[in-house]
C-alpha positions as CSV (number, residue, x, y, z in Angstrom):
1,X,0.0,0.0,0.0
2,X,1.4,3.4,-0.9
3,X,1.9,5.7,1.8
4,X,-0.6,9.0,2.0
5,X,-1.3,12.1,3.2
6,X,-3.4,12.8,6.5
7,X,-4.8,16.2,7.6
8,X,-5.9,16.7,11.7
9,X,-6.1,19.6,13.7
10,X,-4.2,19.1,16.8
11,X,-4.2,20.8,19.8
12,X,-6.1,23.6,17.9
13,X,-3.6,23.5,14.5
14,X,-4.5,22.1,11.3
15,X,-1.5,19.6,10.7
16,X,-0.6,17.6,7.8
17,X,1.5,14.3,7.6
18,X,2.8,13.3,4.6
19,X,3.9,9.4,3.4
20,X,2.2,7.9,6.5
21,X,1.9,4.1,6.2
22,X,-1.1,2.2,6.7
23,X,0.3,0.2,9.8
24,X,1.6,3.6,11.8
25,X,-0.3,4.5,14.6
26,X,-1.6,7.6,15.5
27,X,1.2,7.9,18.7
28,X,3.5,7.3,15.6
29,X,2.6,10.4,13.6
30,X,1.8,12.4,17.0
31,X,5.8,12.0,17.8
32,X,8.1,11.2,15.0
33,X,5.9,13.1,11.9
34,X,4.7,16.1,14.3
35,X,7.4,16.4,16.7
36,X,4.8,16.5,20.1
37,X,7.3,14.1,22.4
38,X,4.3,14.0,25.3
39,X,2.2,11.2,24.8
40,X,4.8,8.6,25.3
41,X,5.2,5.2,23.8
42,X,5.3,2.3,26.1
43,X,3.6,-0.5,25.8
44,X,2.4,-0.2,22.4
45,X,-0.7,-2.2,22.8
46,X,-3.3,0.1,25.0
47,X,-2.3,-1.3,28.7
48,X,-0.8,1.6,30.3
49,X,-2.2,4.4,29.2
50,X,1.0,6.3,29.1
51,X,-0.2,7.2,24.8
52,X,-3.9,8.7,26.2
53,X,-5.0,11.7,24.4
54,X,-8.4,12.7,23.0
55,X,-9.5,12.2,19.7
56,X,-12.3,14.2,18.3
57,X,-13.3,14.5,22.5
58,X,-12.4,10.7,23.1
59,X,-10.0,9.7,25.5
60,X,-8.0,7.0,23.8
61,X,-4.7,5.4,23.7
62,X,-3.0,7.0,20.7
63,X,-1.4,3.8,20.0
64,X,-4.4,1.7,19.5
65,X,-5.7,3.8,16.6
66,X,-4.2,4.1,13.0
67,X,-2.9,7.2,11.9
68,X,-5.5,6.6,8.8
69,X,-8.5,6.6,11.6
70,X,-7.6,10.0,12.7
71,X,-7.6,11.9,9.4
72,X,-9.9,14.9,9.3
73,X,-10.1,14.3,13.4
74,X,-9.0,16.4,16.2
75,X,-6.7,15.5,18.5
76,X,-5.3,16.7,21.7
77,X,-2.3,15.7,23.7
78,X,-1.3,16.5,27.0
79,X,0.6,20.0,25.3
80,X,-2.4,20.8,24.4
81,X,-3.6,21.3,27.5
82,X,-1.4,24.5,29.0
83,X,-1.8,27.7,27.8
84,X,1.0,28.3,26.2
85,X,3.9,28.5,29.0
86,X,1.8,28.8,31.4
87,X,0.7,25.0,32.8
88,X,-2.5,23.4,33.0
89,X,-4.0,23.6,36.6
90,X,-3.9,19.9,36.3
91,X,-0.1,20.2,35.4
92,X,0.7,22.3,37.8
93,X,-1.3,19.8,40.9
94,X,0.9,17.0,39.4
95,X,4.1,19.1,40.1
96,X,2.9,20.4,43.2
97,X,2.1,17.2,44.8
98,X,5.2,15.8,43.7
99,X,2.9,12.9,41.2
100,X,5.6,13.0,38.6
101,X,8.7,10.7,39.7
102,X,10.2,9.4,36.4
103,X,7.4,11.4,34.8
104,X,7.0,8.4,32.2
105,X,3.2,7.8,33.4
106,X,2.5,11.4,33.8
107,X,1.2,13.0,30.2
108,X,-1.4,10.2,30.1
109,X,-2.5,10.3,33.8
110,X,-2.7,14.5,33.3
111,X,-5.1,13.6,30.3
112,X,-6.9,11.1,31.8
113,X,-7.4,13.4,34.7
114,X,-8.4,15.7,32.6
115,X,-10.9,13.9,31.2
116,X,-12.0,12.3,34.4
117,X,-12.8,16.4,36.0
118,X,-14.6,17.0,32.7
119,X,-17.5,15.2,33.4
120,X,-16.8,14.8,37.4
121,X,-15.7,17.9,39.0
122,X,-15.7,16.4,42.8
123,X,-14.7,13.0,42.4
124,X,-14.3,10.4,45.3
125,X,-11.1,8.8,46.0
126,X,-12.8,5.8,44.2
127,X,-14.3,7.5,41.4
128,X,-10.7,8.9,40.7
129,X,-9.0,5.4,40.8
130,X,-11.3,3.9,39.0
131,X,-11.0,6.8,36.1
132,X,-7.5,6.2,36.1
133,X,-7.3,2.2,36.5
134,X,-6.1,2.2,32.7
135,X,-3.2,4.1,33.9
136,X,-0.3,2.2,34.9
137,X,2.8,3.7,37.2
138,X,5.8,2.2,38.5
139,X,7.1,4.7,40.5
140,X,4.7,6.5,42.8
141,X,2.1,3.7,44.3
142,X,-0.4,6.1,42.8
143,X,-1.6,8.5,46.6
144,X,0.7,11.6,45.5
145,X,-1.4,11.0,41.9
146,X,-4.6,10.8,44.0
147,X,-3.6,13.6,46.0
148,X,-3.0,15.6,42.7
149,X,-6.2,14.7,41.0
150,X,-7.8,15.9,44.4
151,X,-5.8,19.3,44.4
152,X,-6.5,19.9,40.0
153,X,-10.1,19.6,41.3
154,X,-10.2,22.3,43.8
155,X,-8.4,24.3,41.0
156,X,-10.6,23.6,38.2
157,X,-14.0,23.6,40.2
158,X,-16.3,25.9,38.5
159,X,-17.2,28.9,40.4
């Protein structure tokens, strides 16, 4: 199969990617065609969450979809989230709580967090675990990432 061309906004930009291969996945084209180095590649097969971003309002595992799938979508990665320079108040409860050892989990759980105030803004302890289950760390035995989800949602509470 020749390769082709695929056209996304991401993170609020139209983007194009030229001679992408039927077999690259999304995470592929995110890092190595468009240079955004925060979803990270782990696992490569949707266990860790590590890849999550949201495509056209989804949260998914950017390695689980083909690059084809997201043509004429829009995605956004854990950059997308700041405000330029300025971090994310979920960014910034990560850092604060100290939730970011190796930081290898982190863009994925900050999405997923993301996600998980979007549509929760006072979650329980066990909502929040539960929201991030698909999320796998090795470094912080997840209570400084509980503790951060708690603090992003005092700062992002509306009103």
């Amino acid at each position: 199969m020749d390769p082709v061309l695929i056209e996304l906004t991401v993170n609020g930009r139209s983007r194009t990617a030229e001679n992408v291969w039927a077999g690259e996945s999304l995470l592929y084209v995110l890092r190595e065609r468009l240079g955004l180095r925060g979803s990270k590649d782990a696992c490569e097969q949707g266990e860790c969450g590590s890849c999550s971003v949201y495509l056209d309002g989804e949260l998914v595992c950017a390695c689980l979809v083909s690059a084809g799938q997201a043509d004429g979508a829009e995605v956004v990665t854990v950059e997308g989230l700041s405000d330029g320079e300025a971090l994310h108040p979920i960014q910034q409860a990560y850092v604060s709580e100290g939730a970011v050892q190796c930081g290898f989990c982190t863009p994925g759980l900050i999405v997923a967090t993301h996600c998980l105030l979007d549509a929760n803004s006072d979650p329980s302890d066990a909502e929040i675990r539960e929201a991030l289950a698909g999320n796998l760390c090795r470094c912080t035995g997840y209570e400084k990432i509980v503790s951060a989800v708690r603090l992003a949602a005092t700062e992002t509470a509306p009103g």
